[in-house]
C-alpha positions in Angstrom: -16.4 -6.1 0.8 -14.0 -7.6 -1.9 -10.4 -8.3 -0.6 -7.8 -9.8 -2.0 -5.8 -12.0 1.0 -2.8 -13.4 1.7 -4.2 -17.0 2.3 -0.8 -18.3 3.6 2.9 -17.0 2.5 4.2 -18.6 -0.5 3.7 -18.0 -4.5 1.3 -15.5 -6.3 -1.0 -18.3 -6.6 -1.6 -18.2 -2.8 -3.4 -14.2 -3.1 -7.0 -15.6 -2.9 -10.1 -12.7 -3.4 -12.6 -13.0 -0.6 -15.8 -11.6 1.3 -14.0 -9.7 4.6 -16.1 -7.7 6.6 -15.8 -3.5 5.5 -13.5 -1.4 7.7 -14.4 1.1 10.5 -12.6 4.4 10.8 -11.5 5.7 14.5 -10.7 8.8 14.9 -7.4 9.7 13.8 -8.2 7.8 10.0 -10.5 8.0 7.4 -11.9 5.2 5.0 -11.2 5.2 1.5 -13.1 3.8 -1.5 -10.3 2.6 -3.5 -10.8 3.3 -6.7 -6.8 2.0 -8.0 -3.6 1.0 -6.0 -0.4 0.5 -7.7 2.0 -2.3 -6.6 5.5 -2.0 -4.4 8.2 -5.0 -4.4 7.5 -4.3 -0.5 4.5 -6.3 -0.8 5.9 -9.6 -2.7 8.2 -10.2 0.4 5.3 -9.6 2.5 3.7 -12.2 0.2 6.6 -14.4 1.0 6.4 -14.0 4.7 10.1 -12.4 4.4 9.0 -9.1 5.9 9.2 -7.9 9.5 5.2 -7.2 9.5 2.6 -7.3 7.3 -1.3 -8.1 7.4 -4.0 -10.8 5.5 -4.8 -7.8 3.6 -1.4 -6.0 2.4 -0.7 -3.2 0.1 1.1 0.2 1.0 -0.3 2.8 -1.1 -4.1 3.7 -3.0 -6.1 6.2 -4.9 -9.8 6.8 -4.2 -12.3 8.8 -2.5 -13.0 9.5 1.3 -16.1 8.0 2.2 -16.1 8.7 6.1 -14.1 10.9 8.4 -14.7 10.8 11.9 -12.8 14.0 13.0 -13.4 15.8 9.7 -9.9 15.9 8.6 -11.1 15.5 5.0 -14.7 16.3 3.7 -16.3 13.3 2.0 -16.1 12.3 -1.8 -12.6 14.3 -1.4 -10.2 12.1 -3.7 -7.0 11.4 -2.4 -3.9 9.2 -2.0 -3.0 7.5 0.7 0.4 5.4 1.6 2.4 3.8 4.0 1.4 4.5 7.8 0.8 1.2 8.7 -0.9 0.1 5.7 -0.6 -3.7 4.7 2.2 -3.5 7.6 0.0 -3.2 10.9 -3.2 -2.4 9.4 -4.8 -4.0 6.2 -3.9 -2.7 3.0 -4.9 -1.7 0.3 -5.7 -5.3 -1.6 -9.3 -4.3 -1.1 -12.2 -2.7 -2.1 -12.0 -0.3 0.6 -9.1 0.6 3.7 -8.9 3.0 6.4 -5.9 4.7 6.8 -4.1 7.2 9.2 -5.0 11.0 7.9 -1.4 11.9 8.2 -1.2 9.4 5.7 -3.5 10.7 3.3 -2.8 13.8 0.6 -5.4 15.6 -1.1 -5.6 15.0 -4.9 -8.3 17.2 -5.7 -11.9 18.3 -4.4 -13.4 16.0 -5.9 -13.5 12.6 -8.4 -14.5 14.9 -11.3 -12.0 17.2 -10.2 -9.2 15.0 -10.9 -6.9 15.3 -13.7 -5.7 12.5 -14.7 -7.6 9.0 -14.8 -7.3 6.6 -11.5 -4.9 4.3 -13.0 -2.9 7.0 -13.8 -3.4 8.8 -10.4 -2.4 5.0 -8.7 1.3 5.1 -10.9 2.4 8.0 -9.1 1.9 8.2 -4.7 4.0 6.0 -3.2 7.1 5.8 -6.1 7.1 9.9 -6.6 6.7 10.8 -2.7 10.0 8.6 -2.1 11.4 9.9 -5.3 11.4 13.3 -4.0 12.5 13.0 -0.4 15.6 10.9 -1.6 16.3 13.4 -4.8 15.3 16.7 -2.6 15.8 15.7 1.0 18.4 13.3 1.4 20.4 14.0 -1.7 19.7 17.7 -1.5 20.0 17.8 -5.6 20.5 20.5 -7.1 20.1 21.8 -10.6 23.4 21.1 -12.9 24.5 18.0 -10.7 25.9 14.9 -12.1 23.2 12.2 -10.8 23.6 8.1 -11.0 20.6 6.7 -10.7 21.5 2.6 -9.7 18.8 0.3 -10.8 16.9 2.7 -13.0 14.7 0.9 -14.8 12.8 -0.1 -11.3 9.4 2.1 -11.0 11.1 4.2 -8.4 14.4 4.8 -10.8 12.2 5.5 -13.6 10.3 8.3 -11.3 13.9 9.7 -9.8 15.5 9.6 -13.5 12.0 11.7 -14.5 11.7 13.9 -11.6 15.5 14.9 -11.5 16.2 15.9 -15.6 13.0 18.0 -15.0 14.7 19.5 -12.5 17.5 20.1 -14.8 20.0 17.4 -12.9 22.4 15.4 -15.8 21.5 12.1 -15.2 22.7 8.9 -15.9 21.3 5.9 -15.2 22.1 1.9 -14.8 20.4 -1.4 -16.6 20.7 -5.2 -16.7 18.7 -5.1 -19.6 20.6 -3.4 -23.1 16.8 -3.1 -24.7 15.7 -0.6 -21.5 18.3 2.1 -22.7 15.8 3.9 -24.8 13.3 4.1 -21.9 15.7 5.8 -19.6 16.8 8.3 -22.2 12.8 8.8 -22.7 12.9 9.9 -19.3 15.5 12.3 -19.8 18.7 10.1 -18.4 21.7 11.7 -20.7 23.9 8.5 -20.4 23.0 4.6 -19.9 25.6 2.2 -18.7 25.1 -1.2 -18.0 24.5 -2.4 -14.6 27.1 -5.5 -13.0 29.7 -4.8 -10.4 32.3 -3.9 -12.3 30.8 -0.2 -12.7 33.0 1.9 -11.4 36.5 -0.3 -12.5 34.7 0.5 -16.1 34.0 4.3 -15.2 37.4 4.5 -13.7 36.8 8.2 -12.6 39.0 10.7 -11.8 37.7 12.8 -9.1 36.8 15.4 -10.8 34.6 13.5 -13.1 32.7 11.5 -10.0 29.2 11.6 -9.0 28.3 14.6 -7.1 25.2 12.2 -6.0 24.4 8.6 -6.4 20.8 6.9 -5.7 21.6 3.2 -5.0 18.0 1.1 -5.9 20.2 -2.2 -6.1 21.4 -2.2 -3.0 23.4 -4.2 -0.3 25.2 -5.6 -3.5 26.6 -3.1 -4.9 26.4 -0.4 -2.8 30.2 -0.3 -1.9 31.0 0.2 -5.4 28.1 3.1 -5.1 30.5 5.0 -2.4 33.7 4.7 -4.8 31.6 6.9 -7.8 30.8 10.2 -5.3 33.0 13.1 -5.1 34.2 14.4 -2.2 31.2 16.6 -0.8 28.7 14.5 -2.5 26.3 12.1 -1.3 25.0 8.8 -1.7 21.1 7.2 -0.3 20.7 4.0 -0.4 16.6 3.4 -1.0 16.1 0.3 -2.6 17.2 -3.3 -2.6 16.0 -4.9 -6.1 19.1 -6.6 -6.0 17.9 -8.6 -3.0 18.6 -7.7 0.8 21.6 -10.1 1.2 23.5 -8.5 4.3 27.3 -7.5 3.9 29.7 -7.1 6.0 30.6 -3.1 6.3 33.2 -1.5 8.3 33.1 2.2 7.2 36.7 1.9 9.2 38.1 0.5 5.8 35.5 0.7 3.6 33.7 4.1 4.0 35.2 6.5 1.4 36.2 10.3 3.8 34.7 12.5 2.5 31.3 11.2 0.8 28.0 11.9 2.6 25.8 8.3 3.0 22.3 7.8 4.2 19.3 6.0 4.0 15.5 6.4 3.2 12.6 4.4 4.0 9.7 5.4 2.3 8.1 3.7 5.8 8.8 7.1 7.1 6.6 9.1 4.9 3.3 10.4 6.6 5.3 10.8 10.0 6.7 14.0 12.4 9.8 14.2 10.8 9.1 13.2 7.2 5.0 14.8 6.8 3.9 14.0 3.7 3.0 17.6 2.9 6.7 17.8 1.8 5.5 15.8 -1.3 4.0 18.6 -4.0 1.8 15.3 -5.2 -0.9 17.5 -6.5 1.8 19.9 -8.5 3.0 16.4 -9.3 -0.4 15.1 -11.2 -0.3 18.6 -12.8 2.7 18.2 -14.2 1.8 15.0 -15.8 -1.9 15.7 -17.2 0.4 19.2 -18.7 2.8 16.8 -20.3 5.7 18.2 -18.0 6.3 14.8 -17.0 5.4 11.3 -18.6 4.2 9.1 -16.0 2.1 5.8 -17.0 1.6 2.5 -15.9 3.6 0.1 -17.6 0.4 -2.0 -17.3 -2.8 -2.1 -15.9 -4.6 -5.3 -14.2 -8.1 -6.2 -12.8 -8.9 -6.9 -9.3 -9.1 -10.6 -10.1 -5.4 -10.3 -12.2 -3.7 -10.3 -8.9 -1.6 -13.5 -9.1 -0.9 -12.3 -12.7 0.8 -8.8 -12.0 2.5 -10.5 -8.7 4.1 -13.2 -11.3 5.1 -10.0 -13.3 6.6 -8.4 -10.4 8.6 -11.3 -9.1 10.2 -11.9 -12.7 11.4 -8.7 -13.0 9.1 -8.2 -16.1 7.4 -5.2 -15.0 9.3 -2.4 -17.1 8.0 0.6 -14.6 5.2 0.4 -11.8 2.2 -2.0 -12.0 -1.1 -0.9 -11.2 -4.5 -2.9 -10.1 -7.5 -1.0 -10.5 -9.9 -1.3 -7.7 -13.2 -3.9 -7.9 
């Protein structure tokens, strides 16, 4: 098969497409025929050699159709997404024409490819960046309709999905940018406010208490996640999911710096497809319902060929993406 590998870690122009021999399911996984994939900053530090663990073949999350399935989990031609568990982490990804992954990794899209509603690159926008947007909005931030929302780093693919899936659900959003002509996107997606993203958010906001946050999603990160805790309510809560302001450490000591009161956590969409975090929490078919209805507009910013791979990674590492980059399979 086709793969596209991580010759050695360094710049886009070291993802090099080769033969590699085709994958074998053991029980426990099933292989895929992956049809589209879409692409998570995860994997350009993984490209970089700056992750914990990754694999030649890397990649986190797919779309396609089962084509084996040792213990019958799944019947074949079934098409389906399938992320994290391992993939592109301790297993190869899914940079390939085909991957096997864990079945509790894998979510049934519909019966069958004709049976699916909206086109694979379509499909590939959605897994990974919706399943985390949930459990952060619904599990860790409990949301509830009528809250007060701030969405950090909203212009990020998984911002973009939180800001969408959260004014659906009738949340009042607002959401943050470094770049002024992004404000109309996030108001597309049904953000009510837009402020400018820098660390000087909250001295600008100056909030009473009344007026703060009753939740905050934090996708910038270690940099300004301090500020973050300063903009929720008593009661409220903060989760800090994503770092697209770079993974810097700081120095914390909740001691003086934790604000009483304010409810903080963290999600790691590394989790999903586990015991405590099964991905059947995910409603990813109501999801892709939702969006071939028009509930929800969800698109790929852009679409790339197998061979475009350095391309979209030079995209992703500039920041140029505008929303979630998908690669559509070989």
């Amino acid at each position: 098969m086709k793969a596209i590998i991580v010759d050695t870690f360094g710049p886009p122009s070291n993802l090099l497409i080769k033969d590699v021999p085709k994958p074998i399911p053991k029980p426990g996984q099933v292989l895929i025929r992956i049809k589209a994939f879409g692409l998570n900053r995860a994997e350009l530090y993984m490209r970089r050699g700056e992750w914990a663990e990754s694999m030649p073949i890397i990649g986190i999350e797919c779309v396609g159709i089962i084509e084996a399935c040792p213990d019958n989990s799944f019947p074949v031609k079934t098409a389906v997404a399938a992320l994290m568990g391992g993939l592109g982490r301790t297993i190869n990804g899914s940079y390939a024409e085909y991957t096997v992954a864990p079945v509790l990794n894998v979510a049934t899209l519909a019966e069958s490819e004709d049976d699916l509603c909206l086109s694979w690159e379509q499909a590939a926008a959605i897994p990974e960046t919706y399943a985390t947007a949930w459990m952060c909005l619904f599990g860790n931030l409990e949301l509830k309709k009528g809250q007060k929302l701030l969405v950090r780093g909203a212009t990020s693919a998984l911002g973009l999905a939180a800001v969408t899936l959260a004014a659906h659900f009738g949340a009042r959003v607002t959401g943050t940018t470094r770049n002024p002509g992004r404000h109309s996107q996030l108001i597309e997606a049904g953000a009510e406010t837009v402020e400018p993203e820098d660390s000087h958010l909250a001295e600008r906001l100056n909030l009473r208490e009344a007026a703060k946050f009753d939740t905050v999603l934090e996708l910038v990160g270690n940099s300004t996640l301090l500020e973050s805790l300063a903009l929720v309510r008593r009661g409220g809560r903060l989760c800090l999911a994503g770092f697209v302001g770079g993974v810097a450490p700081i120095n914390f000591n909740p001691l003086l710096q934790m604000v009483s009161g304010v409810h903080f956590s963290f999600f790691g969409s590394f989790v999903l497809g586990t015991e405590p975090f099964p991905l059947s929490e995910v409603p990813l078919q109501e999801i892709l319902k939702m969006v071939a209805s028009g509930e929800l507009e969800v698109k790929p910013s852009r679409v790339f060929r197998f061979d475009e791979i350095q391309e979209a990674h030079e995209m992703m590492e500039a920041n140029e993406a505008n929303g979630k980059l998908v690669i559509l399979g070989c």
